[in-house]
N, C-alpha and C positions, 0 to 999 in steps of 0.2 A: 526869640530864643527863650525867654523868661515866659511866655505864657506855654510853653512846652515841659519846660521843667516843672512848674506847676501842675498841668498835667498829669506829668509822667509820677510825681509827688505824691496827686492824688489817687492816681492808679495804685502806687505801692500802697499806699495807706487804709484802701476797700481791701485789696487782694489778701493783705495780713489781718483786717478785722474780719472779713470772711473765713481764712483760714481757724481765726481765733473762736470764732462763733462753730464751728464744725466741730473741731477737737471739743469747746466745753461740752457741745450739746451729747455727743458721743460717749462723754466719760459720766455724762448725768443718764444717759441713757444706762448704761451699764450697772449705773447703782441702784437707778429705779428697778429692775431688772429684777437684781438679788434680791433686793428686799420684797418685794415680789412674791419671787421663789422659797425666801424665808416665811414668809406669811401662809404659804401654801404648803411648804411642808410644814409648820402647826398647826396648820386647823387641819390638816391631816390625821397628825398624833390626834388631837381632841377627838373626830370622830370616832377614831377607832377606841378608844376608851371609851366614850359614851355606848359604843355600842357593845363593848363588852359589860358595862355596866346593867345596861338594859338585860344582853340575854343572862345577866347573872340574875337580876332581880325577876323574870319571867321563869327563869327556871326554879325560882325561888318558891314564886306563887302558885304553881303546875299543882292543882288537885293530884294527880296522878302519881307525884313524884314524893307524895308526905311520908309512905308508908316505906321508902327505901331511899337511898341517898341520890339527888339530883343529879344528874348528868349534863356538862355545861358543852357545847359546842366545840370543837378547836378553833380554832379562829383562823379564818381564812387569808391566803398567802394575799397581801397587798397589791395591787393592781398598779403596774411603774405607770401606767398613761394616767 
């Protein structure tokens, strides 16, 4: 009877560190996740400044463009994928 409850002891005691290890890993999953998705949507912003910065300074330097005022691009609708 005692090597039963022992046992059954050790059954509970996997079954709740199993269940313990699921939930953390789940909730770390989730953070890594956003943070993730935060990094991604800034180096999003960053691009698109950089690339406005560029066609500002290309339109800058346009031979063609000295004799009347540059025309800059509008800037194209962001792409959600």
């Amino acid at each position: 009877m005692n090597r039963l409850k022992l046992w059954l002891f050790a059954l509970v005691v996997v079954a709740a560190a199993g269940v313990a290890v699921h939930l953390h890993t789940r909730t770390m999953r989730e953070n890594a996740l956003a943070a993730v998705d935060a990094g991604v949507a800034a180096a999003t912003q960053q691009v698109g400044a950089a690339k406005s910065a560029l066609a500002h300074d290309a339109a800058a330097t346009d031979p063609a463009a000295r004799g009347r005022r540059a025309r800059l691009a509008a800037p194209a609708a962001s792409d959600p994928a």
